[in-house]
C-alpha positions as CSV (number, residue, x, y, z in Angstrom):
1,X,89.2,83.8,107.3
2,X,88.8,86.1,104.2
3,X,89.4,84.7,100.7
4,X,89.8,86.9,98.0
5,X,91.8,87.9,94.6
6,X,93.5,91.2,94.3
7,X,94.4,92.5,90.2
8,X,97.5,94.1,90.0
9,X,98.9,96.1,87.2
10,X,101.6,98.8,87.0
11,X,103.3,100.7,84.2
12,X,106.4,102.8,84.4
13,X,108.0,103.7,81.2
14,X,109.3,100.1,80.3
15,X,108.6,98.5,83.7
16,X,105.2,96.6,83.8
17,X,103.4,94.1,86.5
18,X,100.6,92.1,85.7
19,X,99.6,90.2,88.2
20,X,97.5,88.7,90.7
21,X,97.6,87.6,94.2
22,X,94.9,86.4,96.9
23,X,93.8,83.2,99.1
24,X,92.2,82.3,102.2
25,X,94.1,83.3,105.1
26,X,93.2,85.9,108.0
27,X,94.4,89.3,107.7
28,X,95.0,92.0,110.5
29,X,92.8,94.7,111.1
30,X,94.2,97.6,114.1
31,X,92.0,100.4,114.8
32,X,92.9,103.0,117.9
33,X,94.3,105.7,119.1
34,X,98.0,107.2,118.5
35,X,100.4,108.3,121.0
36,X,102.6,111.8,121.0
37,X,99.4,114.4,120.1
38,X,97.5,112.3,117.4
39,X,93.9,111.1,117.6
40,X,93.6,107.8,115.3
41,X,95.1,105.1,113.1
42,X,93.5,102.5,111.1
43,X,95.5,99.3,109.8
44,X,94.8,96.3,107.6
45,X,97.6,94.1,106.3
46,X,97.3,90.6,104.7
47,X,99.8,87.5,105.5
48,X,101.7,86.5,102.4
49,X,99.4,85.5,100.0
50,X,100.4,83.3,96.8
51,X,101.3,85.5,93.9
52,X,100.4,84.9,90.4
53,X,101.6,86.8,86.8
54,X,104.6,88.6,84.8
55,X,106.7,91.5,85.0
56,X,108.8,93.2,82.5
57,X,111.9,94.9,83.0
58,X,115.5,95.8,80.7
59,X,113.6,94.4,77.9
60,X,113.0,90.8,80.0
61,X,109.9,89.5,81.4
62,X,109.5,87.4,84.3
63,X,107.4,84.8,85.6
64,X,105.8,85.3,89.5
65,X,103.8,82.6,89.2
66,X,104.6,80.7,93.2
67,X,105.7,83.8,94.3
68,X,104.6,85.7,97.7
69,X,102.7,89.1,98.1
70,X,101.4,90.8,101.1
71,X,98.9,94.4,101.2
72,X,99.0,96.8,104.1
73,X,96.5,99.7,103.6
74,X,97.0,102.1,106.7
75,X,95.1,105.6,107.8
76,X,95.3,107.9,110.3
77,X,96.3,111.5,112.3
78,X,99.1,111.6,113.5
79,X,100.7,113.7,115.8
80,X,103.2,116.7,114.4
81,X,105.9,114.8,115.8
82,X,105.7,111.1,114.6
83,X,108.4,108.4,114.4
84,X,108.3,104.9,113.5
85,X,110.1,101.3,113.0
86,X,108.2,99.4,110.9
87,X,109.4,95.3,110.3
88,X,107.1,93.5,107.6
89,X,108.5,89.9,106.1
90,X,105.9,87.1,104.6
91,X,106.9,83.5,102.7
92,X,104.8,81.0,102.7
93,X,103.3,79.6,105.9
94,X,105.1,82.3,107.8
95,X,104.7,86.0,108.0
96,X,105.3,89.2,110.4
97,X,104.3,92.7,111.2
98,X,105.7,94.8,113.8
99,X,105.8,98.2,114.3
100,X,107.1,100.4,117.4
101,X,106.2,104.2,117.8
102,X,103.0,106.1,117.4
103,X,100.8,103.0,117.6
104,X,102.4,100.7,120.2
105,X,102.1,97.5,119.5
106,X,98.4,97.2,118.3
107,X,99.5,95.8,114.8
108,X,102.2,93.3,115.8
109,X,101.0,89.8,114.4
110,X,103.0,86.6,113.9
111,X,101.4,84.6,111.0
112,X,102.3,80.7,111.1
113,X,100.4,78.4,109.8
114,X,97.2,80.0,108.5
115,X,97.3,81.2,112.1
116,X,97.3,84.8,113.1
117,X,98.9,85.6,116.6
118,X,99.2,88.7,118.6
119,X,102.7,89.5,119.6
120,X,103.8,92.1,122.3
121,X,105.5,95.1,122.2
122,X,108.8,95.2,119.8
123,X,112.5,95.8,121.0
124,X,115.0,96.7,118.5
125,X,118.0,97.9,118.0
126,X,120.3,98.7,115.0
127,X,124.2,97.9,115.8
128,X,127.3,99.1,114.1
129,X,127.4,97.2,110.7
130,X,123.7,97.9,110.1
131,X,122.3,94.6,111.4
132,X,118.7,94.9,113.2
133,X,118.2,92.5,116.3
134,X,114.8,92.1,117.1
135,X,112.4,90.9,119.9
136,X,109.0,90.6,121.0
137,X,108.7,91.2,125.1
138,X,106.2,88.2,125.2
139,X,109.2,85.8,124.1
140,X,107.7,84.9,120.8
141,X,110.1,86.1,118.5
142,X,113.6,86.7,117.8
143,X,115.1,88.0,114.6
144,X,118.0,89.3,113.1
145,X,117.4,91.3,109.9
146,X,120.9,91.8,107.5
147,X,120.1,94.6,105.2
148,X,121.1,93.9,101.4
149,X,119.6,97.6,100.0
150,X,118.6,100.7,101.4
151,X,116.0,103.2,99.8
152,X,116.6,106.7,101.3
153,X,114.6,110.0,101.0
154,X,114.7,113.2,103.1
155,X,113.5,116.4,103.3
156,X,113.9,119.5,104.8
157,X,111.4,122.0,104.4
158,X,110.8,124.9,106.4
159,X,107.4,123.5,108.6
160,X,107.9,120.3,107.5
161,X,110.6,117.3,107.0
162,X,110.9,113.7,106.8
163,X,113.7,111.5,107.3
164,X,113.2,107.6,105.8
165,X,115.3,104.6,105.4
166,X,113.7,101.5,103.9
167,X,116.1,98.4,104.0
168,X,115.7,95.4,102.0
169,X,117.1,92.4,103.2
170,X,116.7,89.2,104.8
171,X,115.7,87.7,108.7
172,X,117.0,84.9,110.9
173,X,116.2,83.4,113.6
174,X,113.1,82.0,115.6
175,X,109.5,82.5,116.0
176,X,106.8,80.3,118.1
177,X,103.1,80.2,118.9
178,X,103.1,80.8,122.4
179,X,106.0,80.7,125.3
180,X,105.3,77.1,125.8
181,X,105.7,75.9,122.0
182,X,108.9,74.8,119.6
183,X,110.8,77.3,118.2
184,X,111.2,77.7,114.7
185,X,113.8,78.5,113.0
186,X,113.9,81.7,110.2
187,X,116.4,80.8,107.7
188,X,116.7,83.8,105.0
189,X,113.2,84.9,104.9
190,X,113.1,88.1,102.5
191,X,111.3,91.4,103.8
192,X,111.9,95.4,105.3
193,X,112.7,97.2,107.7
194,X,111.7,100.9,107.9
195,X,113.1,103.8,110.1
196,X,111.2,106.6,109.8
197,X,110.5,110.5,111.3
198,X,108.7,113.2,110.2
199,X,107.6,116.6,111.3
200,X,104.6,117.9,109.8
């Protein structure tokens, strides 16, 4: 269980955070090797973690005080080729991380509780309209994410390029402890999703 307190403070022209966000809760930490020709990857990401402070933005400012922030500070080498989904969605008591690609699923948590709890490898799929249906092959998740905004950003260079999609949106569903215990329901829990793939 690591406590701390993390100081936050941005400035963009007229857009400023001040803030701060931390608590007691137990955060991930994935360190291995990366499939398709890369050596290593190093991961650490934090549950949602009670947010404190202001921003200002079109002349307004706004309170965050009872609000929710996570961290994820990743590393690595990656092969030339690398392509990713990467799911990340945190309220309070509940939180996940799940990637699928270059790193398998070493950094797939379920946070519930104050608990932290591996999950196995992801499934996903993107249908038609843009919704993302989700599992875990251990059974201990099942999630529907409904994009609301997209971010996009690609680039075509002549060794390189980089294709990424970064929805905004919200997840329902269920999640559980282990195969045996209740499911609980997600109602509207707010987080992304992230398609990505580069060449490099």
């Amino acid at each position: 269980m690591v406590r701390s307190v993390i100081a936050c403070a941005l400035r963009a022209g007229n857009f400023r955070i001040d803030a701060e966000y931390g608590g007691a809760a137990p955060r991930l930490l994935a360190v291995g090797p990366v499939f398709d020709g890369g050596a290593v990857h190093s991961t650490q990401k934090s549950p949602g973690l009670l947010l404190h402070g202001r921003a200002d933005a079109g002349g307004k400012r706004f309170r965050l005080d009872g609000g929710v922030a996570s961290y994820d500070y990743s590393n690595g080498l990656l092969g030339r080729r690398s392509a990713w989904r990467w799911i990340s969605a945190h309220g309070r008591g509940l939180g996940i991380n799940l990637q699928s690609g270059y790193f398998g699923d070493a950094e797939n948590a379920l946070w519930l509780d104050g608990e932290l709890i591996a999950l196995g490898a992801l499934e996903s799929r993107i249908e038609a309209d843009g919704v993302w249906s989700m599992t875990s092959a251990d059974g201990l998740l099942a999630l529907r994410f409904t994009p609301e905004g997209v971010r996009r950003d690609e680039k075509q260079l002549l060794l390189a390029s980089s294709r990424l999609r970064q929805h905004l949106g919200r997840f329902d569903g269920w999640v559980r402890a282990a195969p045996d215990a209740p499911k609980r329901t997600v109602t509207g829990l707010s987080g992304l999703a992230e398609d990505y793939r580069a060449r490099w």
